[in-house]
C-alpha positions in Angstrom: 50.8 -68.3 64.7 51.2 -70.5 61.5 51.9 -69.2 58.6 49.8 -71.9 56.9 46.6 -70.0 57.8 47.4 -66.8 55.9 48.3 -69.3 52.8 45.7 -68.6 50.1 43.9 -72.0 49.8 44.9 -72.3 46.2 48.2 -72.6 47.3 47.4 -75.4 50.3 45.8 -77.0 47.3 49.1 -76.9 45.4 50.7 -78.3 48.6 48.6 -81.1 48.6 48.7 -82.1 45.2 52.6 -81.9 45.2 52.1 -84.7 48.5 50.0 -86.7 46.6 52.1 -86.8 43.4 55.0 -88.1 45.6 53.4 -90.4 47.5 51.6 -91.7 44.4 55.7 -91.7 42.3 57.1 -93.2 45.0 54.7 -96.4 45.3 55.5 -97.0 41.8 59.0 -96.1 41.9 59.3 -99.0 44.7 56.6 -101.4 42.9 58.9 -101.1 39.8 62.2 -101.4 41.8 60.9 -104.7 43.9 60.0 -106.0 40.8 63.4 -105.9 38.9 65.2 -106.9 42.2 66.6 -103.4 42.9 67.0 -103.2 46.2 67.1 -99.7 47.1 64.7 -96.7 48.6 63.8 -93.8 46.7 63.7 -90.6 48.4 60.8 -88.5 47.0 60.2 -84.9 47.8 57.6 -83.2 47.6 57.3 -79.0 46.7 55.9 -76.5 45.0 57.5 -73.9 43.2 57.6 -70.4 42.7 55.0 -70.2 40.0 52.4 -72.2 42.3 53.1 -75.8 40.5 53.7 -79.1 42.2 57.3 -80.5 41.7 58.9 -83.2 43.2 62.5 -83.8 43.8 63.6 -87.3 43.1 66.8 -89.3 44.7 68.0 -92.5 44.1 71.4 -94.7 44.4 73.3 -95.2 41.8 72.1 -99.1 41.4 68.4 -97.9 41.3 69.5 -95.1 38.6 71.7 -97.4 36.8 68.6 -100.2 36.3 66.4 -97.6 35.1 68.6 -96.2 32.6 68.8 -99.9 31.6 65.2 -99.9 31.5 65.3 -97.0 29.1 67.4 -98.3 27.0 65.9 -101.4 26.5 62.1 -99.6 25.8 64.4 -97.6 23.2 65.0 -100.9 21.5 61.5 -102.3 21.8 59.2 -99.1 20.8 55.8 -100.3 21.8 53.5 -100.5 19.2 50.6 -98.8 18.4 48.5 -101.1 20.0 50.5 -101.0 23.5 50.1 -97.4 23.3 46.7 -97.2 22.8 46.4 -99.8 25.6 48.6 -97.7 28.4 46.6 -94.5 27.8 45.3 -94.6 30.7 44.3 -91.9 33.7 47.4 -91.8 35.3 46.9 -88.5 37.5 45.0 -88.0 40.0 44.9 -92.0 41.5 40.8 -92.5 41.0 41.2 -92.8 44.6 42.6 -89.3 45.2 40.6 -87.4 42.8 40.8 -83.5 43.2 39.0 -81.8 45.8 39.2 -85.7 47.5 
């Protein structure tokens, strides 16, 4: 018998939300490596932890690490302005496609 049926349905919930979160990271994470000419795979795992919450586990080469650390860098240089920010606060989580309860 599976042990997913006795699973309280909060925690299939959980489960869920932890696959969406890295399927959702790692279309970005590729969307943002294609675009800087990284050419490299992410591995993203999804979990959930001990206190019920959705994790993922992220790995990456060391090129792909190295260009975002780059990346970082540079938006340390270049803070966005007020303006930018105001313009990126957007709904991030869930996609509008994958709301909860979806």
């Amino acid at each position: 018998m599976s042990d997913r049926a006795s699973q309280p349905a909060e925690r299939r919930d959980d489960g869920r939300h932890a696959l969406r979160l890295a399927a959702e990271l790692r279309t970005r994470m590729e969307r943002w490596l294609d675009r800087h000419r990284v050419a490299s795979t992410p591995v993203i795992s999804p979990y959930v932890d001990r206190a019920g919450e959705p994790k993922v586990l992220i790995r990456l080469d060391a090129h792909a690490a190295l260009a975002m650390i780059v990346e970082f860098e540079e938006q340390q240089r270049h803070p966005a302005t007020p303006g930018d920010r105001a313009a990126r606060q957007v709904r991030i989580w869930p996609p509008e496609h994958q709301a909860p309860g979806a």
